[in-house]
N, C-alpha and C positions, 0 to 999 in steps of 0.2 A: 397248289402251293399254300402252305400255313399263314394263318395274317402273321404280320411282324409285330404288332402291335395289340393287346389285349383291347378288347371292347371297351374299356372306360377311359381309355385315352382319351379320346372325343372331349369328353367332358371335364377331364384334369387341365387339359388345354384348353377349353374354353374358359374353366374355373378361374386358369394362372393370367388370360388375357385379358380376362373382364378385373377380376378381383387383386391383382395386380397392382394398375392404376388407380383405384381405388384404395388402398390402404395407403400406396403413396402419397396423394391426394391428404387421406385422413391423418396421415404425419405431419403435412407441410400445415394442415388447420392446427393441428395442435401445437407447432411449435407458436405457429401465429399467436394462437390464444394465449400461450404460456407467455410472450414476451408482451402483452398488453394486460395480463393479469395483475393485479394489486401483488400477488408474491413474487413475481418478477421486481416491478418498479417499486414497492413499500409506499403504495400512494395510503396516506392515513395511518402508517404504520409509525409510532413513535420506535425514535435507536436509541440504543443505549450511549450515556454519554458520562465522561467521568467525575461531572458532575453536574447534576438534575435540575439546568437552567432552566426557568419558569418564564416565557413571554410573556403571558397575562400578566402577573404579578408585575411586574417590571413595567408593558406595554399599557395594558386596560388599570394593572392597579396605582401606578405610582405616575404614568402618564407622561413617560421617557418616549421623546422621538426618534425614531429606528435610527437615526443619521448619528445620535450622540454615540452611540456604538459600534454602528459600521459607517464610519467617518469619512471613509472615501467614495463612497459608493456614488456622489454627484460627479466627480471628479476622472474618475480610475474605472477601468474594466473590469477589477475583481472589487466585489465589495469590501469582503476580508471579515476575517473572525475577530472581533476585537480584542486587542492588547489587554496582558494580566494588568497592565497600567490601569488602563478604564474600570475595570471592575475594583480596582482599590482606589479607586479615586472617594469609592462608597463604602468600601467594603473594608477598608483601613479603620473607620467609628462604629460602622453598622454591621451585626453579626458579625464581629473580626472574628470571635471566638468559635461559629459554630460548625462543630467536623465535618458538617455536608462540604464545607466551604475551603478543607483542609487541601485540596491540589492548586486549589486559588490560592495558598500562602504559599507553600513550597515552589512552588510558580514564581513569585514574588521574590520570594527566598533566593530562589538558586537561577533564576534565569532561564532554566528550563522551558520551554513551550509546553501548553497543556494542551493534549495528543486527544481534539475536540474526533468525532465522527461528521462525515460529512451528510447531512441530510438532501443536500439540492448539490448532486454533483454530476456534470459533463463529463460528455468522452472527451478524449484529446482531439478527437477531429472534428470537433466544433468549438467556434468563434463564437462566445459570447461577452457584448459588451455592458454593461449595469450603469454606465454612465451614460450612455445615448437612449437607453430605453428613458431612464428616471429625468433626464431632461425634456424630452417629447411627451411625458405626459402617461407614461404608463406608468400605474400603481405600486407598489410594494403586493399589496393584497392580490393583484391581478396575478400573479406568478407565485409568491409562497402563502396567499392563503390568508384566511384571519387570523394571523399569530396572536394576536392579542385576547383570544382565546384559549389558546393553547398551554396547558399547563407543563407540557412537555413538546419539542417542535416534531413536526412530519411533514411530511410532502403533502399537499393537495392535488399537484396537478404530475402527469407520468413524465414529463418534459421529452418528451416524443415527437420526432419531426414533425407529425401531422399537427401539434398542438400549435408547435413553433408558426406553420405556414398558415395555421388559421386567422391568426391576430397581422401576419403580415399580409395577407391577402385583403384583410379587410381590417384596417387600424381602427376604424374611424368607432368602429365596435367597443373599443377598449380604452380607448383616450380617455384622457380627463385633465382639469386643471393644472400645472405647472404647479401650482398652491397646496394642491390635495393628495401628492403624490402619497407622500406619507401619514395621508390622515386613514387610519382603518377603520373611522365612520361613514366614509363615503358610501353613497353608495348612486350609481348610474342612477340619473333622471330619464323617467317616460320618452324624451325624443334624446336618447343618446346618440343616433345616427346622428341626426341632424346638429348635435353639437359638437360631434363627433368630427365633420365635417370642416366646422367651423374650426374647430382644434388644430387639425388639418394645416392649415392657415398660419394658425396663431404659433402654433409651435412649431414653426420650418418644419413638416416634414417631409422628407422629399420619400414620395411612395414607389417614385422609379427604381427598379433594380433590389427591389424588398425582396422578393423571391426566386433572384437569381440563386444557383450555386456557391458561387464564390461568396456571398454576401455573409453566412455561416460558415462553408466548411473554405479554409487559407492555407 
């Protein structure tokens, strides 16, 4: 009787068994990578915005504290983009005229919201609070970076679960003064664990339940 199957069967099936799970494998790394890559997340990547706010200038050069703008942020769970109000508070004497500045009037003008891009934006199925961080003692900079470098904003950090549970795992890393939250000359002293600790302390935090589930996603 004739084989049923030509001689290199053998090896098309060993080919498809082995190499198979392997390319699947080689997919599941690559989406991996792609979703931890800087073109996924735009960590360092300045967006376009419709009108070319300068941190530095404002933050490093004129020596505004991040709170005069985003006013709620001790208070409230969203920080918030500030009102066309805030920006004419200046901008009404200082460069009223200049066109870069021309969505900032019409803004003013008609009431309309000016349709910012969001640079540090959540999924919906995370619980993020900016009032309980910024009173405990974590930074401004500790999450979006030296803005007051920035001549245009970006992300620093991918804000990816793993980032999230590293500073709750271990607060004591990241704390700092209640005083200093918003100074973006801080910078960690040599025994920051150990003051870290002591923050701990000083700023009620209660480390229980930091990295339960429920504690982000509600």
């Amino acid at each position: 009787m004739g084989q049923l199957f030509p001689e290199r069967a053998n090896a098309i099936a060993r080919a498809v068994v082995i190499g198979l799970p392997l390319i699947l494998l080689g997919l599941a790394a690559a989406v991996f990578a792609y979703a931890r890559s800087d073109f996924w997340t735009h960590v360092d990547t300045p967006l376009d915005q419709p009108v070319p706010f300068s941190h530095q200038h404002h933050v490093a050069g004129l020596g505004i504290d991040c709170r005069y703008c985003h006013t709620g942020v001790e208070q409230s769970a969203v920080a918030g983009v500030p009102a066309v109000e805030t920006c004419m508070t200046c901008h009404s004497q200082v460069w009223k005229d200049a066109p870069v500045l021309q969505p900032v009037r019409v803004s003013w003008q008609t009431g309309a919201p000016i349709k910012w891009t969001r640079v540090h934006d959540l999924p919906d199925y995370v619980y993020f609070d900016h009032s309980i961080h910024v009173r405990k003692g974590v930074g401004c900079a500790t999450c979006h970076g030296q803005v007051n470098e920035m001549p245009l904003t970006w992300k620093t950090q991918d804000l990816q679960m793993r980032w999230c549970l590293d500073c709750h795992r271990e607060p004591q890393k990241y704390l700092r003064p209640t005083d200093a939250v918003a100074d973006m000359n801080y910078r960690p002293p040599p025994n920051q664990v150990a003051l870290g600790r002591q923050l701990l302390q000083t700023n009620n935090v209660h480390t229980a339940g930091l990295t339960d589930c429920a504690t982000c996603h509600r």
